[in-house]
Kinemage of the C-alpha trace (Angstrom):
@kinemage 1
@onewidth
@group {chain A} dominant
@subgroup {mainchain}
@vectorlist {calphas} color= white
{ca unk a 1} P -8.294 -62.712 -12.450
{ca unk a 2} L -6.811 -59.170 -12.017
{ca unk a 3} L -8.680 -57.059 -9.233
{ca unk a 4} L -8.770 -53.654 -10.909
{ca unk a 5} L -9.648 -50.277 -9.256
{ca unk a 6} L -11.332 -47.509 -10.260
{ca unk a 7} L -10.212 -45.030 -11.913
{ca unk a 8} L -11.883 -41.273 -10.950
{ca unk a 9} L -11.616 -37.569 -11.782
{ca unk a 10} L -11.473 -35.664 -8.730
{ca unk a 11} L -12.871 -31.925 -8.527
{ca unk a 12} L -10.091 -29.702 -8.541
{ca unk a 13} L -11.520 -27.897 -6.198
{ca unk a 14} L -11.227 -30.215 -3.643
{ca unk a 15} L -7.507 -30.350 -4.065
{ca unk a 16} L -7.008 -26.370 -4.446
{ca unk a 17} L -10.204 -24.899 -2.816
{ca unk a 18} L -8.739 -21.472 -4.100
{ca unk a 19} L -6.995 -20.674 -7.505
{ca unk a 20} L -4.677 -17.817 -6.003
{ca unk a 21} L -4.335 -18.961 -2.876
{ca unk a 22} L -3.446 -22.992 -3.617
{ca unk a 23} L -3.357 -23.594 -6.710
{ca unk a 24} L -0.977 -20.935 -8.187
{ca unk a 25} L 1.881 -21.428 -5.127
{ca unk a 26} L 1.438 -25.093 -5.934
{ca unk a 27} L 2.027 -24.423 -9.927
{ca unk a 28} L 5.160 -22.186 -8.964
{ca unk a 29} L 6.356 -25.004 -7.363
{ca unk a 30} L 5.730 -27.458 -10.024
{ca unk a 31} L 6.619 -25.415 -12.980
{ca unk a 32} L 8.975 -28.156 -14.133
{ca unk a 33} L 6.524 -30.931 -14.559
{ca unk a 34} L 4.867 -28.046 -16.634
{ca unk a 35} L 7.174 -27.727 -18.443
{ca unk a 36} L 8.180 -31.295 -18.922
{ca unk a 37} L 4.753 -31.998 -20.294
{ca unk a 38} L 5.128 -29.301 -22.959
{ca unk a 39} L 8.930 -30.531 -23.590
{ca unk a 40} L 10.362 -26.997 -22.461
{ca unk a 41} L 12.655 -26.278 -19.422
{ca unk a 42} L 10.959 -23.784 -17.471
{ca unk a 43} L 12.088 -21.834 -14.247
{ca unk a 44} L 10.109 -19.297 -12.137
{ca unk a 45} L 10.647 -15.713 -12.676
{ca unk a 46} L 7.776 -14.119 -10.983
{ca unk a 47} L 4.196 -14.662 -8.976
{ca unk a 48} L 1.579 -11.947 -9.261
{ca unk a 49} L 3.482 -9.976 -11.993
{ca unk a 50} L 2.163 -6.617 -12.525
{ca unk a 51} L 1.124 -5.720 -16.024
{ca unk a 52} L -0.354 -2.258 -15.722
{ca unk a 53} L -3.847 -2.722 -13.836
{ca unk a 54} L -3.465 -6.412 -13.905
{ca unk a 55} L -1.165 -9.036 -12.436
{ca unk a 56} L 0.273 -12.382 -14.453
{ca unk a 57} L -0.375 -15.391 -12.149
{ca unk a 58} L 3.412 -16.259 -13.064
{ca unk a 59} L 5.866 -15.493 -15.417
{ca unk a 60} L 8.733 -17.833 -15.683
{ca unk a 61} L 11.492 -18.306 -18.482
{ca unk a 62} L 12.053 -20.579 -20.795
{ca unk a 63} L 15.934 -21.298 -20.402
{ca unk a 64} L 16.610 -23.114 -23.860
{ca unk a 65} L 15.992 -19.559 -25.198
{ca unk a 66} L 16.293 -17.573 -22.445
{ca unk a 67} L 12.840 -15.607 -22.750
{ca unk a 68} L 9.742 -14.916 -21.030
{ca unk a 69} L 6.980 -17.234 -20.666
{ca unk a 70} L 3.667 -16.085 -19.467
{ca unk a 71} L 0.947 -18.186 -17.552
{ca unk a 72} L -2.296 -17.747 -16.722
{ca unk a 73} L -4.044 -20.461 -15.207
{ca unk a 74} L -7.691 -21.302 -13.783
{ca unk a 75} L -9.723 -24.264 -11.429
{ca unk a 76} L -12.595 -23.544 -14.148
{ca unk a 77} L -13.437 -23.958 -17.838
{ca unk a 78} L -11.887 -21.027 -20.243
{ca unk a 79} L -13.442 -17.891 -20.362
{ca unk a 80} L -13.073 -14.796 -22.445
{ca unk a 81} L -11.611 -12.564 -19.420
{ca unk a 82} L -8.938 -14.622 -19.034
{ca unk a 83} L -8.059 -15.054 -22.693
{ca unk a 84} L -8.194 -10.987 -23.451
{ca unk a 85} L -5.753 -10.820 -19.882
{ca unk a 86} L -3.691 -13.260 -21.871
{ca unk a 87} L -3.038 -11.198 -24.925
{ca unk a 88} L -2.079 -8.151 -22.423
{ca unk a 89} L 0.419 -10.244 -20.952
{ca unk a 90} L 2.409 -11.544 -23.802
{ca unk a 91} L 2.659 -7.816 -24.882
{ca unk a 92} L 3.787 -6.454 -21.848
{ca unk a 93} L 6.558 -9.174 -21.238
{ca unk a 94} L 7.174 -9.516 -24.539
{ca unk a 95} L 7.048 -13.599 -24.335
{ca unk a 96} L 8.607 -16.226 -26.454
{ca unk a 97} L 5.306 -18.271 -25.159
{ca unk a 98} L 1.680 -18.530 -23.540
{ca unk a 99} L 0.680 -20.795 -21.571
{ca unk a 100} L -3.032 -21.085 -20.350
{ca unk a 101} L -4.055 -23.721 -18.267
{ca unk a 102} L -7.632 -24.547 -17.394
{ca unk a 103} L -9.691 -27.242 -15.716
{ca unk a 104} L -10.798 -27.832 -19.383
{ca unk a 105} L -10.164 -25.930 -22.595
{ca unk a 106} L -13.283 -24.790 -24.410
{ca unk a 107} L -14.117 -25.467 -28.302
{ca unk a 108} L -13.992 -21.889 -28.952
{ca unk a 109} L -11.345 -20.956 -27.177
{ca unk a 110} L -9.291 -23.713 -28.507
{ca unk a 111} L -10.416 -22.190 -31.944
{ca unk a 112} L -9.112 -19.221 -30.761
{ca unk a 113} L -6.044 -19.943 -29.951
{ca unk a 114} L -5.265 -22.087 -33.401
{ca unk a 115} L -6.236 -19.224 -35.024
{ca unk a 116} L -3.596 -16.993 -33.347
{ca unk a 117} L -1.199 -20.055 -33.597
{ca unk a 118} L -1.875 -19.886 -37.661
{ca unk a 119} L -0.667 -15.955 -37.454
{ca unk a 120} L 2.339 -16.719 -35.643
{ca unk a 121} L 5.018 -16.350 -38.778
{ca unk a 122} L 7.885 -18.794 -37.926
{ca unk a 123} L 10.363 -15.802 -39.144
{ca unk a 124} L 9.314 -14.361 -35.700
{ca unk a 125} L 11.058 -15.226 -31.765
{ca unk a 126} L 7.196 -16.174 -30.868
{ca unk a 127} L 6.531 -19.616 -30.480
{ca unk a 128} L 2.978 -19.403 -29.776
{ca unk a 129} L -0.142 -20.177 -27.272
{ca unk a 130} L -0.519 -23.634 -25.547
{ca unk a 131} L -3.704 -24.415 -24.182
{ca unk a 132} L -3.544 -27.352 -21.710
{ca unk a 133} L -5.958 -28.819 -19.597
{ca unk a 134} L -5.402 -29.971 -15.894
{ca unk a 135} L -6.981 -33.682 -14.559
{ca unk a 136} L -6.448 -34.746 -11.328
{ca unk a 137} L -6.958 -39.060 -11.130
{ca unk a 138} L -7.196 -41.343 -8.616
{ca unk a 139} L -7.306 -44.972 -8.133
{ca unk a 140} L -9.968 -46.150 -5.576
{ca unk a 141} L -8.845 -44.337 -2.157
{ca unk a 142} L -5.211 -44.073 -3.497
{ca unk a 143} L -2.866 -40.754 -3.117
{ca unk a 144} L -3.978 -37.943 -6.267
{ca unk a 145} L -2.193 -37.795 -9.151
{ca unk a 146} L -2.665 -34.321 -11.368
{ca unk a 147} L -1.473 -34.565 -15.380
{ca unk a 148} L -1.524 -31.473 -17.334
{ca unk a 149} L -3.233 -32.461 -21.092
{ca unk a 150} L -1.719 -29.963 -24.125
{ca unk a 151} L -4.827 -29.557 -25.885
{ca unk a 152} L -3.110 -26.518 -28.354
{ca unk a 153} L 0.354 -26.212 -29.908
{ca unk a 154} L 1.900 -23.837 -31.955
{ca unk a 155} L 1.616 -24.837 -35.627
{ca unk a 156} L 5.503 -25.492 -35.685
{ca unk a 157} L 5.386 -27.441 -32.417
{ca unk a 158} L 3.110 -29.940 -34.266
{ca unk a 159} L 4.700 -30.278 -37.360
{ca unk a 160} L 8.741 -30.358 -36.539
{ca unk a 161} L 8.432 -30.725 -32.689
{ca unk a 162} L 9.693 -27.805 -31.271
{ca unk a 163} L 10.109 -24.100 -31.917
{ca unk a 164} L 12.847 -23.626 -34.188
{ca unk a 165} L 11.835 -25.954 -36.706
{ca unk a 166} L 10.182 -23.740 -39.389
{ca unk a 167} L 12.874 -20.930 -39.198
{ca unk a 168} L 16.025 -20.105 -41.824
{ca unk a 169} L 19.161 -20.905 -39.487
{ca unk a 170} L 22.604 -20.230 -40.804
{ca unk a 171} L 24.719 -23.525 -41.608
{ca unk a 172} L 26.791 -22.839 -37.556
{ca unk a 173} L 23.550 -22.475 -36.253
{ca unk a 174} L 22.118 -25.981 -38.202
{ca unk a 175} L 25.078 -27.514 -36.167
{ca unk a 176} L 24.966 -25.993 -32.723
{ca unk a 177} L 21.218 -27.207 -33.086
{ca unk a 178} L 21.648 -30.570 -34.185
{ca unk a 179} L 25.306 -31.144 -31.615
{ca unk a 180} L 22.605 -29.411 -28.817
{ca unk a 181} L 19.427 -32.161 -30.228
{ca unk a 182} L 21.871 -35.187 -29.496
{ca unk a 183} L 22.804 -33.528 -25.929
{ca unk a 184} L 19.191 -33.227 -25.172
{ca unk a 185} L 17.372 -36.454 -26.190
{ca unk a 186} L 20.544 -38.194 -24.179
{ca unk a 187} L 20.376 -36.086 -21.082
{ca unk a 188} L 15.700 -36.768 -21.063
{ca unk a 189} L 16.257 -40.332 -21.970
{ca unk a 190} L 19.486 -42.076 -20.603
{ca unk a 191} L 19.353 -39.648 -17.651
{ca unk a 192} L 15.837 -38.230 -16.594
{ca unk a 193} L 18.291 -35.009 -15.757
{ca unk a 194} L 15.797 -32.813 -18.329
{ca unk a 195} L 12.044 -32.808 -19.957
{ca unk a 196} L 13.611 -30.539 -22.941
{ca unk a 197} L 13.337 -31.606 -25.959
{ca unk a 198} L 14.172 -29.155 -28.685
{ca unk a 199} L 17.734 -28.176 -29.688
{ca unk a 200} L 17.694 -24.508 -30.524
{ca unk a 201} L 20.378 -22.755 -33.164
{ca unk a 202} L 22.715 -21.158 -31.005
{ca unk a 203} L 25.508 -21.589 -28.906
{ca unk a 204} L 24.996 -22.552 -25.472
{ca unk a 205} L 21.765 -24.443 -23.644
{ca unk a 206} L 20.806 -23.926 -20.110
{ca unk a 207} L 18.882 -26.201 -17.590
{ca unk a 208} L 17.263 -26.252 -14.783
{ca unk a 209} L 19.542 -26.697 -11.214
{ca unk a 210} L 16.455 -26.577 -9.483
{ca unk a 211} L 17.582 -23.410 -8.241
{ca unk a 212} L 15.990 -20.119 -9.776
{ca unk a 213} L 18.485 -18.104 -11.347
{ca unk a 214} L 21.303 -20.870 -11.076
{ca unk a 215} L 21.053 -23.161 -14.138
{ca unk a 216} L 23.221 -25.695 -15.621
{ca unk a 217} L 24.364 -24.812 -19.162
{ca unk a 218} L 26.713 -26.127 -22.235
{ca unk a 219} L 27.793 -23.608 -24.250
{ca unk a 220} L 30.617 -23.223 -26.911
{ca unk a 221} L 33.630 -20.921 -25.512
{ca unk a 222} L 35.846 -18.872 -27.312
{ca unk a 223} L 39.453 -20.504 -28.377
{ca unk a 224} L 37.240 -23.664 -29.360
{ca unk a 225} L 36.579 -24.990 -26.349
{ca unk a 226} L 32.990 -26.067 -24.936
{ca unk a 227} L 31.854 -25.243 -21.349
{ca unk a 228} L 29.695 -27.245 -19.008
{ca unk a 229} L 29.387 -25.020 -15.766
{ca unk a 230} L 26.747 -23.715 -13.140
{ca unk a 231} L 26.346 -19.857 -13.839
{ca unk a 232} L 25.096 -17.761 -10.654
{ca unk a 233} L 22.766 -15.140 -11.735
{ca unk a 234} L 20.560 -13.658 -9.085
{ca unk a 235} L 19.532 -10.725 -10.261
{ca unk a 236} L 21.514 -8.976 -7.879
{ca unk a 237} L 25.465 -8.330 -8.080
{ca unk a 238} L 25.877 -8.748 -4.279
{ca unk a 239} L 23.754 -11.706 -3.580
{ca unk a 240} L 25.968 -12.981 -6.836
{ca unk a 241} L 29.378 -12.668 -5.319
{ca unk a 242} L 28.325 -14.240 -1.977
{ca unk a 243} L 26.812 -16.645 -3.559
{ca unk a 244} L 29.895 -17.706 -4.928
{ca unk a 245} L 32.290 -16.634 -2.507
{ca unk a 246} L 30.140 -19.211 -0.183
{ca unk a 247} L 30.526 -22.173 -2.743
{ca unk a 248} L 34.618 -21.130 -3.371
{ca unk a 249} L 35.013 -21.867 0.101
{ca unk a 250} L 33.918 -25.354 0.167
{ca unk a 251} L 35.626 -25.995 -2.931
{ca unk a 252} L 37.846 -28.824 -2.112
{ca unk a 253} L 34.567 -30.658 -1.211
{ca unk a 254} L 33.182 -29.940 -4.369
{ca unk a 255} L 36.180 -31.127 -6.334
{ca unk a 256} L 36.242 -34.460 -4.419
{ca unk a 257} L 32.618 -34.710 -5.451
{ca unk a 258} L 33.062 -33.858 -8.641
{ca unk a 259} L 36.542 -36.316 -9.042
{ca unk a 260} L 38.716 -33.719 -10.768
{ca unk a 261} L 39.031 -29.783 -10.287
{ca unk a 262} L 36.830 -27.495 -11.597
{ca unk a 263} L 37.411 -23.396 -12.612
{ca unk a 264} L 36.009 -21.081 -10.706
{ca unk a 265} L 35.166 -17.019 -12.442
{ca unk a 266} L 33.980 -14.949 -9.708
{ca unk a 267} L 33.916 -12.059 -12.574
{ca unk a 268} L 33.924 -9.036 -10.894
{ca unk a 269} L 33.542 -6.345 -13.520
{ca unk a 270} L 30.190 -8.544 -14.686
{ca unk a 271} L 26.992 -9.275 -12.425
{ca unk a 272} L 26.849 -12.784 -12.618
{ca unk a 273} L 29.311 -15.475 -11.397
């Protein structure tokens, strides 16, 4: 006979004892399982974001569309604070998404964010708000394991899977999303390299490197050609250039590793690399 163990809920306080001081860092460093479980690609932007009076426990970026995520999380059941301090923060990032995470999602805040979901016209750059709850299991006296639970979508989310699926794309942008759909599902399931899951209509993709503000993208070139490359964008011009400067010079390395050349664009009139 199988000797099963027992499978527990553990307090998630005794894991983080404090939400700003554990559990946020921890979440910052996580983001991508986040992210995975909500079949985005997210990458850090910012801890302790100010918005006015008030500060965003992190704001990050979704890179299949390149905008602002917001995300506001808690060791405790949903509360009303923290759902008005969620509406102030999609405003003042202007964010493509919100994301509030909670030990567990109450009824009528769950109402309350379908309801806001169900104003969310797909015509708009808005997904919508996520609720997800966080569980952390364990087997007997085995090592933690913590799961984050999407307990609210966006409308479209539910019905076509993803973001763009309820908008009016032009007939290019059908294709770039379908040619971008194949790339995905391949790259999640024959490769584990990505938790994305929805093509968007447009022409290029980006990934997580697992390096903020270096992703991995595909993107459709001028002159018909299509570009896989790493694209070095710090925020800062200077830490840019040396950036690259420092990978240029171990380039034969990289080729070798790579198994054919590669072509490098310092581009100094532009920021990035």
């Amino acid at each position: 006979m199988p000797d099963f163990g027992e499978l527990k809920t553990v307090d998630l306080r005794k894991i983080w004892p404090h939400e700003a001081a554990n559990f946020t860092p921890w979440l910052a460093e996580n983001i991508g399982a986040l992210g995975k479980a909500l079949g985005m690609e997210l990458e850090l932007t910012d801890s302790e974001a100010d918005v006015g009076e008030f500060s965003l426990d992190l704001l990050a970026k979704d890179l299949g569309s390149g905008r602002n995520v917001v995300i506001e999380n808690q060791l405790t059941a949903t509360d009303h604070d923290h759902l008005g301090k969620l509406l102030t923060y999609a405003a003042g990032f202007n964010a493509t998404a919100v994301i509030w995470l909670a030990e567990s999602i109450r009824d009528e805040h769950r109402q309350a964010l379908e309801w806001l979901n169900q104003r969310t016209t797909a015509d708009t750059n808005f997904f919508g708000f996520f609720g997800v709850a966080v569980e952390v299991l364990q087997i007997d006296n085995s090592k933690p394991a913590f799961i984050f639970k999407p307990v609210v979508f966006p409308n479209e989310w539910q019905k076509r899977g993803g973001p763009s699926g309820g908008k009016s794309t032009s007939p290019r942008g059908e294709v770039y999303r379908q040619f971008f759909q194949t790339l995905i599902d391949e790259l999640r399931e024959k490769h584990k390299f990505t938790g994305a899951r929805i093509g968007q209509p447009q022409s290029w993709y980006a990934f997580s490197s697992g390096v903020s503000g270096v992703p991995y993208s595909a993107s459709f070139a001028q002159g018909g050609r299509i570009r896989v490359e790493t694209y070095i964008g710090l925020g800062d011009a200077a830490q840019n250039k040396a950036l690259f400067d420092r990978l240029f010079q171990n380039r034969s390395e990289i080729h070798a590793a790579f198994g054919e050349p590669l072509d490098w664009e310092r581009l100094d009139e532009r920021q990035g690399s």
